[in-house]
N, C-alpha and C positions, 0 to 999 in steps of 0.2 A: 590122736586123742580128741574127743568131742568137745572136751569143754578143758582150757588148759589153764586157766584160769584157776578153775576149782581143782583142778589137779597139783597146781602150784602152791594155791592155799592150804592144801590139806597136807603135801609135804613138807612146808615149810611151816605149819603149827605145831610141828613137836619139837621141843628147846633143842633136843643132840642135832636134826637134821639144820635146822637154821644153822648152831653153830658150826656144823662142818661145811656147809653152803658156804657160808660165811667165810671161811678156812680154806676154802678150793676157790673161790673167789680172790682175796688177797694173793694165793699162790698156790697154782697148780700142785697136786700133791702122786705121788702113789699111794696106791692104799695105807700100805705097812707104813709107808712116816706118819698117815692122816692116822693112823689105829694107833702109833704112839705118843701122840700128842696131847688124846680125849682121853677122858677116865672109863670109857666102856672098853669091851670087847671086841679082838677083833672080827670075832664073828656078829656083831651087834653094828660095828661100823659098815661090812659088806649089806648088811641088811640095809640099814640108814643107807647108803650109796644107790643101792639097788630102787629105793624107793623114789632118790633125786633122779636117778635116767631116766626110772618113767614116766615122771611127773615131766621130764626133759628140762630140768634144770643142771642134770651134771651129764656130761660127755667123756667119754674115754677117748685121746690123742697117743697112739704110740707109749701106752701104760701109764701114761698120767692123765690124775681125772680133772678137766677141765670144767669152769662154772663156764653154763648157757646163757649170757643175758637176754636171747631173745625173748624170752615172756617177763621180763623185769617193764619195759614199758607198757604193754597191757594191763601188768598188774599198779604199775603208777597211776594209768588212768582207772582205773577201777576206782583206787584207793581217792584219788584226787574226785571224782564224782561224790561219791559216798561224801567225802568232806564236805564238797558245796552243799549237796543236797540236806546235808546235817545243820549247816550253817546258816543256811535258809529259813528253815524253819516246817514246823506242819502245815501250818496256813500255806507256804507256797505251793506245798506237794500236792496238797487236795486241790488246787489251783487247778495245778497242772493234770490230774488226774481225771478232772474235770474236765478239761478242754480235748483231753483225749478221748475223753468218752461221745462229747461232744461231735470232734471231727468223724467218730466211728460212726456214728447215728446218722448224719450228712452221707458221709459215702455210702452208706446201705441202703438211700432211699431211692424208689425210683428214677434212673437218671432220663427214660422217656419224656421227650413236650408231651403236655397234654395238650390236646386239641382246642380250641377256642369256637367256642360256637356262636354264630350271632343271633 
């Protein structure tokens, strides 16, 4: 997946898939327990499932579906950025926005000496 990120976020913004995430998280499940537990279908929880493997937040082990933590720390730093960045304020951003554009203008300029003539 190109971006797992957005692939995580976008599977884990619909309330049934969090909470089956959630669910397979606390305790590995098979399906048929995980489908009698939530108030959908079981053909609506193979769909929700199907959506967490590709997002690669749920893993199948020997028929039970296991929760992937590996994108839970990408997605903490994400979340924890967004935080300072929020906390900070707009003034810093344009700050920083600025300096970046800055540094871009520096590298793009010829890096040739020019000749000194007497």
């Amino acid at each position: 997946m190109s971006d797992p990120i957005g692939a995580a976020l976008d599977a884990l913004g619909d309330p049934t898939r969090r909470d089956l995430y959630e669910r397979i998280l606390a305790r590995p499940s098979r399906i048929g327990s995980l489908a009698a537990a939530v108030p959908v279908t079981r053909p609506a929880v193979s769909h929700h499932v199907r959506v967490l493997k590709e997002a690669g937040l749920v893993r199948e082990e020997d028929g039970l579906l296991v929760a992937a933590i590996e994108p839970l720390p990408q997605l903490r730093i994400y979340f924890d950025r967004l935080w300072f960045e929020a906390s900070v304020g707009e003034g810093w951003l344009r700050e920083r926005f600025a300096v970046s554009r800055r540094l871009h203008a520096l590298g793009s300029e010829d890096p040739q000496p020019r000749s000194r003539t007497a």
